[in-house]
N, C-alpha and C positions, 0 to 999 in steps of 0.2 A: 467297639466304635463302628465298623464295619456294619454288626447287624442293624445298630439306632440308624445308622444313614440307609441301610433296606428299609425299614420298618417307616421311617420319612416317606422313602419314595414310594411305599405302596399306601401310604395315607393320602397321599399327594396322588397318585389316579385315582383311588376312590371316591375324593374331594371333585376333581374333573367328570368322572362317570357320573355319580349322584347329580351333579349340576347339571348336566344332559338329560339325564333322566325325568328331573324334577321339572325341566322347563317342557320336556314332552308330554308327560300324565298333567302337567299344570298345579301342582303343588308346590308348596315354601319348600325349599331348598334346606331349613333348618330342620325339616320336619325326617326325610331321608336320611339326613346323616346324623341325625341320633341313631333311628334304626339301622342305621350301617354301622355306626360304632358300637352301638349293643350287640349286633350281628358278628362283626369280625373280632369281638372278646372272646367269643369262644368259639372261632376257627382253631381246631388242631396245628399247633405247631406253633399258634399265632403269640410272639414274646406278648406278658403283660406292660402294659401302659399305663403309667399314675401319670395324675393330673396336678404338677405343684402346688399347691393353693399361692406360694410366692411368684409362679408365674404368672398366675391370673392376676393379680393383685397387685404387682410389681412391674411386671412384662407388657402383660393383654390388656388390662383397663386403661391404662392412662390414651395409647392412642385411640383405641375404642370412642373414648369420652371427647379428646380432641376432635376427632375427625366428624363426629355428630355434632359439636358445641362449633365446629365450623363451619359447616354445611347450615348451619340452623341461621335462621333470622334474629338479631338483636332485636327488631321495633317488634318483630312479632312474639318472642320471648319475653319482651315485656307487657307487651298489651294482655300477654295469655297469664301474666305474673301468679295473678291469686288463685284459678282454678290449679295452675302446676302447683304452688305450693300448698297448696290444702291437700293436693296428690303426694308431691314429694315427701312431706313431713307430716302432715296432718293423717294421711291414710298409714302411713308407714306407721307411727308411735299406735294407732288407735289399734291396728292388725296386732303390733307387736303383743299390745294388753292382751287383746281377748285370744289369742293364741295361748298366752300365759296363764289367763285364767283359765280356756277351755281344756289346757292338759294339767292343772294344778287339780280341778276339781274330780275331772272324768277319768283320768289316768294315775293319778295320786303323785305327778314331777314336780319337785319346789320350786317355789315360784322362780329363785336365779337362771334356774333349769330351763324355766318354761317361758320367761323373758330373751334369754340367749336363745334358744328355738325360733322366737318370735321373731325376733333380728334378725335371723337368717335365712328364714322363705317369707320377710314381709316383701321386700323390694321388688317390680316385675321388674324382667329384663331389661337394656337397655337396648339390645340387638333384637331379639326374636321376636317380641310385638309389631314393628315396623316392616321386620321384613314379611311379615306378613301383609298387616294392616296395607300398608301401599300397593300392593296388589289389589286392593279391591272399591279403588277409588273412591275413599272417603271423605270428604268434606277435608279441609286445611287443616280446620280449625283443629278437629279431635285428631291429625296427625299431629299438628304442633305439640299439643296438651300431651300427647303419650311419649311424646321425643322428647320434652321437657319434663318430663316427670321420669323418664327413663335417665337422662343425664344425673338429674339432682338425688333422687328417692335410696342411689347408694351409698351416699354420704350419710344420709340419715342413719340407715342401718347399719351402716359402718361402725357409726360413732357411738348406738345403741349397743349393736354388737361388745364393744371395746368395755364401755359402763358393766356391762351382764358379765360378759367376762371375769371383769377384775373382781364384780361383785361375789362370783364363784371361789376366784383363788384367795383375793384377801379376806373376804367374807365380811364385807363393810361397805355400804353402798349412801350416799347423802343426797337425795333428790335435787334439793336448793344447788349443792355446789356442782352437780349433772348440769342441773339446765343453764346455769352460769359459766360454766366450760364450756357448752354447745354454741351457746352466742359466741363468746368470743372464738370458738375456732371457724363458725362462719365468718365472720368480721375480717381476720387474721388473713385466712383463704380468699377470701375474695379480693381482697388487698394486693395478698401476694402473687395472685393471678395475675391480675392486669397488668403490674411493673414486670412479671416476666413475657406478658403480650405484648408489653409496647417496649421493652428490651428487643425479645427478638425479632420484630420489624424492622426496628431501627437497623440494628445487624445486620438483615436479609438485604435492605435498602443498601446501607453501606455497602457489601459486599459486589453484588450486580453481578455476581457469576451465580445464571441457573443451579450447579449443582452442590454450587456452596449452600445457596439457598434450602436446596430440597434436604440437606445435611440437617441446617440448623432447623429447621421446620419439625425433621424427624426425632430430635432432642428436644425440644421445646414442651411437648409434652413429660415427658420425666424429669423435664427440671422442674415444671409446675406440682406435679405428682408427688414424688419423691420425699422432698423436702419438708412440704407439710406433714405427709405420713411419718417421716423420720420423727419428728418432735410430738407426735399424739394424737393429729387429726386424723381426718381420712385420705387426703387429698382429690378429691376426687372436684370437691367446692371450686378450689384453687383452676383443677385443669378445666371445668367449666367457663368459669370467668375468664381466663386467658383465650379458650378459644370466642368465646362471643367477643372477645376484645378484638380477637385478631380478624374476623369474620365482616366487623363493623369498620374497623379502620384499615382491613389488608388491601382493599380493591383500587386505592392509589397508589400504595407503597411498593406494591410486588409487579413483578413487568411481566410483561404478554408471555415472553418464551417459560418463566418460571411456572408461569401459571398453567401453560398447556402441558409441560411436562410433569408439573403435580397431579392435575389431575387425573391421567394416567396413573403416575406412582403410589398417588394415596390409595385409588379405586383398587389396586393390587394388592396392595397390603391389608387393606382392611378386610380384599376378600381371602386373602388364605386364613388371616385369623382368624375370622369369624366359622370360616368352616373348618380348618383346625379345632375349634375349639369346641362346637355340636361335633363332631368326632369324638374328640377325646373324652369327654362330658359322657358319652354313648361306652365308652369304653370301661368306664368305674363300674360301670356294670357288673365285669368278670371278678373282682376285688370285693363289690359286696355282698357277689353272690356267695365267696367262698367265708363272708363272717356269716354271714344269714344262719350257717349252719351250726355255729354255738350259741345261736337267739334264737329265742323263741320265734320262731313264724305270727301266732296270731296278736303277740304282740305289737310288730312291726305294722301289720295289718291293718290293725285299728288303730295304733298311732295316727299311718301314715293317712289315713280315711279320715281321722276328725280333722287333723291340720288340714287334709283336701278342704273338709267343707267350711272350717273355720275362715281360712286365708279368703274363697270365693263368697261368702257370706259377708264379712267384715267390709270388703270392698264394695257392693252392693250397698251393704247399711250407710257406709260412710258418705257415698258417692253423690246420690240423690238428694239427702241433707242439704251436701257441701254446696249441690249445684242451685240448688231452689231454697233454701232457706235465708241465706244473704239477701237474695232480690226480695222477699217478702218484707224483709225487715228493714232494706233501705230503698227506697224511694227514689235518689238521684242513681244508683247501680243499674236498679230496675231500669230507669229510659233509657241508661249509658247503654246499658249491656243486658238487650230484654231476652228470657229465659228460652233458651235450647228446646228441642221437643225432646220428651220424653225419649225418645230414642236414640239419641246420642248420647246420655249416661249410661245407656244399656250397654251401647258397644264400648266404650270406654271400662265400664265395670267388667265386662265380659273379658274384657282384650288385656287376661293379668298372667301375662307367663310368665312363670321363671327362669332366671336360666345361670351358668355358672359361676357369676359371684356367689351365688346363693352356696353353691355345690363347693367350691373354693374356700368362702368362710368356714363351713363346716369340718372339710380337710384339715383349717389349719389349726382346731383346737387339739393343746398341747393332750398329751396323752396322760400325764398324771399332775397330780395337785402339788402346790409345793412341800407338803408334808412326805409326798411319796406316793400319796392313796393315787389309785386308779381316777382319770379324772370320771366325774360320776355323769351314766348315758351317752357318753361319749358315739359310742356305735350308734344307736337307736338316732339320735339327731342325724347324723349320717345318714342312714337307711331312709327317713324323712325325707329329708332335705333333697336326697335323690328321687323320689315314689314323687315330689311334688314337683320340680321338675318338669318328670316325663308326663306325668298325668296333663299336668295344663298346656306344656308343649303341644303335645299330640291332640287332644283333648280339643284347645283350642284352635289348632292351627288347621281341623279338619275342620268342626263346625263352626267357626267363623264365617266363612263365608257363604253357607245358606242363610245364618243367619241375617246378615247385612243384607241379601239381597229381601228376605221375607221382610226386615223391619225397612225397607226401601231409602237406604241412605246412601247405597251407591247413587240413586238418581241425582242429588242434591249436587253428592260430589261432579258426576258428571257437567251437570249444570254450573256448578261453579265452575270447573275445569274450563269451560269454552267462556268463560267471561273473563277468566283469567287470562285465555288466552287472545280474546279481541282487545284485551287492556295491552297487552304486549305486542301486538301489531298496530295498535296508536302508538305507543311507545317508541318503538322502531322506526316510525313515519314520523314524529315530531322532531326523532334525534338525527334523521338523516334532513331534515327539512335548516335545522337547529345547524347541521355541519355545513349547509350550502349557506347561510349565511354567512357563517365564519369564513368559505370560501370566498365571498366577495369581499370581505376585509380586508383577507391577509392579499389577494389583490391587489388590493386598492393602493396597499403599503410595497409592495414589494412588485418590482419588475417581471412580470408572467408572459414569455408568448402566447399569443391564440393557438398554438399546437398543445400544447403543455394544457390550457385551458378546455379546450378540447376533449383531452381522455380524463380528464379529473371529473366532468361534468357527465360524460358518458358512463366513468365508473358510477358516480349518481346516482342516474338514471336506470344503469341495470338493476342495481340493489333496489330502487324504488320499485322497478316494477316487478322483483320477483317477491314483494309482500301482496298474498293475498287481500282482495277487495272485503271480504266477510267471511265468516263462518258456514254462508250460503252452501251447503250438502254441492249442486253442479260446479263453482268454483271450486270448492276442494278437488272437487275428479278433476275439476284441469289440471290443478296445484300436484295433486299425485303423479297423474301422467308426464307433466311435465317434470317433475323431480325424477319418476324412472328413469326416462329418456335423456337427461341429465346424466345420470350413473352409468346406461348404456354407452354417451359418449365418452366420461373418463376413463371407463374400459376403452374403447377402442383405442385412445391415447396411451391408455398406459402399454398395451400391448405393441403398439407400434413404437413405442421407448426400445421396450424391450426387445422387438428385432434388432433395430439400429446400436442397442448393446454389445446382440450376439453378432452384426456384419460388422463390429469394431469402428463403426463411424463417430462414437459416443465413448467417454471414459464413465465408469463406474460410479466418478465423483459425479460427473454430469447427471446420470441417471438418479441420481439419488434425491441430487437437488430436486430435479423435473418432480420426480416421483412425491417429495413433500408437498411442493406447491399442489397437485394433483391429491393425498391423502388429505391435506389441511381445506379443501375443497368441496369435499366426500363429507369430511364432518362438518362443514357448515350447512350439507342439504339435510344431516341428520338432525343435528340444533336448530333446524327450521319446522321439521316436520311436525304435524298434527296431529296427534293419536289421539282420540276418546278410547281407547284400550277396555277391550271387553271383560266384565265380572268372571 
C-alpha cells in the first residue's frame, strides 16, 4: 500500500512538472505526459502500472463527459445538432466499416475481428482534441463541433464495440435487431439523463449548503452513467443529456457561493484526471513492450500503419461529403446554413486524436472465448489501439498548429473572438443599465435614504465605468494599465492585512475575511480581462 501511495505521489509531481514545462516550450500538456509516461515505464526500479479499462470506463468517463456536457452550450449544441451527429455516429459506423474491411482483406482478420477493431480507434478523444484545438483560436463554431462530437461519438463506439463483441463470443450477430437496440438505448438514455438532471438540481436547490451541493454534483455523473451502462447501454448518452440539462437550467437554481466554489473544485478534478490518465495511458507502454516480444514485430507494424491510414483517411472521406453535400441538395440548409470554406473541414478532419477510451476498451476484452479458446487477436488490437493513440496524439498535437496557422483560421477565430467580446461588453452595459432601473423601482416602493442611495448609485457607476468604450488597441492600454495598477493596489492592501496580522491588531478570522473580499476582487479584474492570446 505504502509503495501505490509513492508511486501516486511521484505521478502527482510529474503531472505538476510536465504542466510547467508544457506552458514554458508552449506545447498541449497531453502531449508531454504521454512521453513522460512512456518515459518513466521504463525508469529502473520504476513498479509497473496498468490502466483498468473499468476505471476508465467506470471511474474517468462519466465526469470527464459531465463536466464538458456542462461547460458546453445547449442552444449551441443544438444549432451544431447535424454536423455533431454525422460526426458522432455517421463517422464513427463509417470508420468502423472500412477499418473492418481494410484489415479483413489486407491482413486476412474476420470480419467480427475487424469490426470490434473498428469500434475501438473509430471515436477521437473527448479530452485531447480541445486541449489542444483551444490553444490556437479557432473559430466557435469547429470547437463546438469537436466538443460535441467528442462527448456523443463514445456512445456510438461503445454500443458498436458491445454488438462486435457479443458477435465474437456468441458468434450470432442481426443487424435489423442492432440497429433497433441502438435507437432505443439512445431514446432510453436521453430520457434517463434529464430526470436524473433535473433530480439533482432540485436536490442541490433544496439543499442550500454549498458543500452538500458540490457532493451531489460529484455523484450526479455516476448515477447518470452507471445505470444505463449496468442494463446494456453505454452510458455515456444519458451523462450527456444530464449535463446539457443541468447547464441549461442550473444558472437559476445553484447560488453564487456553490457556484464559485465548483468552479474551482470541478477545474481540479478534471485536471488531475485528465493528466492522470495521458500518464498512465504513456505508461502501458512498459506492459506491451514486454508482449511485443512473443509477436511478431512486422506484423504489429503494418497492422498498426494500415489502421494509422485507414482511421485518418475514413475521416477526411466522410467529412467533406458530410459537410457540402447536404447544402447541395437542400436549398432552405444552403440559406439557413451557407457552406464553411474549405478549411474548416480540413481542421476538423485533421483534429482526430485518440485517446484512452480507445486504449481502455481494448484492455477490457475478456482474454479467452466461452468455449476456453484463447480470445482470437486479442494482443495485436492491443498493440493497435495503442500505436494509434500515440501516433495521432503526437502526430497531431505537434502539426496542428502550423497547420491552422498556414490554412489561416486562427485569423477568423481571432476575429470572432473580439466581436464576441464587444457583444459582451453591450451586454454588461444593458444589464447594469437594466439594474439601475430596477433600482428606481424597488425605490419607489420601499423607504431608501439619500445615503443608502447614494453608494448603490456610486457602486453603478464604478462598474459602469470600468467597461471598456471599444475594442480601440489605445483604450485597451488604458484598460491594461489600469487593471495592473488595480492588482498593484490589492497587493499593497493585502500586505498591510498582513502586518496588522502580525502586530496582533487583527484576528486571523478577520484577516481572512479581508483577504476574500480582496481575492474575490482579483478574480473579477481576471474575468474582465482581454486577451486576443497569441498562435
Amino acid at each position: 500500500m505504502e509503495a501505490k501511495f509513492q508511486t501516486f505521489l511521484i505521478l502527482l509531481a510529474v503531472l505538476a512538472g510536465v504542466a510547467l514545462a508544457a506552458r514554458r516550450f508552449n506545447v498541449a500538456p497531453a502531449i508531454l505526459l504521454m512521453l513522460a509516461g512512456v518515459g518513466l515505464a521504463f525508469v529502473p526500479g520504476m513498479p509497473t502500472v496498468e490502466l483498468p479499462p473499468e476505471l476508465v470506463l467506470l471511474v474517468v468517463l462519466p465526469p470527464l463527459i459531465y463536466s464538458a456536457s456542462v461547460a458546453m452550450s445547449w442552444r449551441e449544441f443544438k444549432k451544431n445538432l447535424r454536423p455533431i451527429v454525422l460526426l458522432a455516429v455517421g463517422a464513427v459506423i463509417f470508420t468502423t466499416a472500412m477499418v473492418a474491411a481494410a484489415t479483413h482483406y489486407m491482413i486476412g482478420l474476420p470480419w467480427t475481428v475487424g469490426f470490434l477493431l473498428g469500434a475501438i480507434v473509430a471515436p477521437p478523444d473527448v479530452v485531447a482534441p480541445l486541449a489542444i484545438a483551444r490553444r490556437l483560436n479557432m473559430p466557435r463554431r469547429i470547437l463546438v463541433v469537436l466538443e460535441g462530437e467528442g462527448l456523443a461519438n463514445d456512445a456510438t463506439a461503445l454500443i458498436l464495440y458491445r454488438f462486435a463483441l457479443a458477435a465474437i463470443l456468441i458468434g450470432h450477430f442481426s443487424l435489423p435487431l442492432a440497429a433497433g437496440e441502438f435507437l432505443l438505448i439512445v431514446a432510453g438514455e436521453i430520457a434517463f439523463g434529464i430526470g436524473v438532471g433535473w433530480l439533482s438540481l432540485r436536490l442541490r436547490k433544496w439543499s442550500g449548503d454549498p458543500q452538500v451541493e458540490l457532493t451531489l454534483s460529484l455523484i450526479t455523473p455516476y448515477v447518470s452513467y452507471w445505470l444505463p451502462e449496468h442494463v446494456g447501454g453505454s452510458g455515456v448518452i444519458a451523462t450527456v443529456a444530464c449535463g446539457l440539462y443541468v447547464s441549461w437550467n442550473g444558472p437559476l437554481l445553484i447560488s453564487s457561493a456553490t457556484r464559485l466554489q465548483g468552479i474551482f473544485f470541478w477545474d481540479l478534478v478534471i485536471y488531475l484526471i485528465e493528466g492522470m490518465l495521458f500518464l498512465l495511458t504513456g505508461f502501458q507502454m512498459r506492459a506491451l513492450y514486454e508482449k511485443s516480444k512473443t509477436f511478431p514485430l512486422d506484423d504489429i507494424l503494418i497492422a498498426t500503419a494500415l489502421v494509422l491510414v485507414i482511421v485518418v483517411i475514413a475521416r477526411f472521406a466522410w467529412l467533406y461529403p458530410a459537410t457540402y453535400l447536404p447544402r447541395m441538395l437542400s436549398r432552405s440548409l444552403r440559406e439557413r446554413d451557407p457552406s464553411p470554406p474549405w478549411q474548416w473541414p480540413f481542421v476538423l478532419a485533421f483534429t482526430g486524436v485518440r485517446g484512452a477510451v480507445s486504449l481502455a476498451a481494448a484492455l477490457a476484452l475478456p482474454f479467452t472465448l466461452p468455449n476456453g479458446e484463447a480470445f482470437p487477436y486479442r494482443d495485436l488490437i492491443l498493440f493497435v489501439a495503442f500505436g494509434v493513440i500515440f501516433v495521432t496524439l503526437i502526430g497531431v498535437g505537434l502539426t496542428l498548429p502550423p497547420i491552422v496557422r498556414w490554412l489561416g483560421v486562427a485569423e477568423a477565430g481571432r476575429h470572432e473572438h473580439a466581436a464576441e467580446h464587444e457583444a459582451e461588453i453591450a451586454a454588461r452595459r444593458q444589464a447594469l443599465e437594466a439594474a439601475l432601473k430596477s433600482l428606481d423601482a424597488l425605490t419607489a416602493e420601499k423607504e431608501v435614504s439619500d445615503e443608502v442611495m447614494r453608494l448603490l448609485r456610486a457602486r453603478h457607476d464604478i462598474r459602469l465605468n470600468q467597461l471598456p468604450d471599444s475594442l480601440d488597441p489605445n483604450r485597451h492600454d488604458i484598460s491594461a494599465a489600469g487593471t495592473a495598477l488595480t492588482r498593484d493596489l490589492i497587493a499593497a492592501e493585502r500586505k498591510f492585512i498582513h502586518n496588522l496580522l502580525r502586530d496582533g491588531q487583527i484576528t486571523d478570522e478577520t484577516r481572512r475575511r479581508i483577504e476574500r473580499d480582496l481575492d474575490l476582487e482579483e478574480a473579477s479584474l481576471a474575468n474582465r480581462e482581454y486577451r486576443a492570446g497569441p498562435l
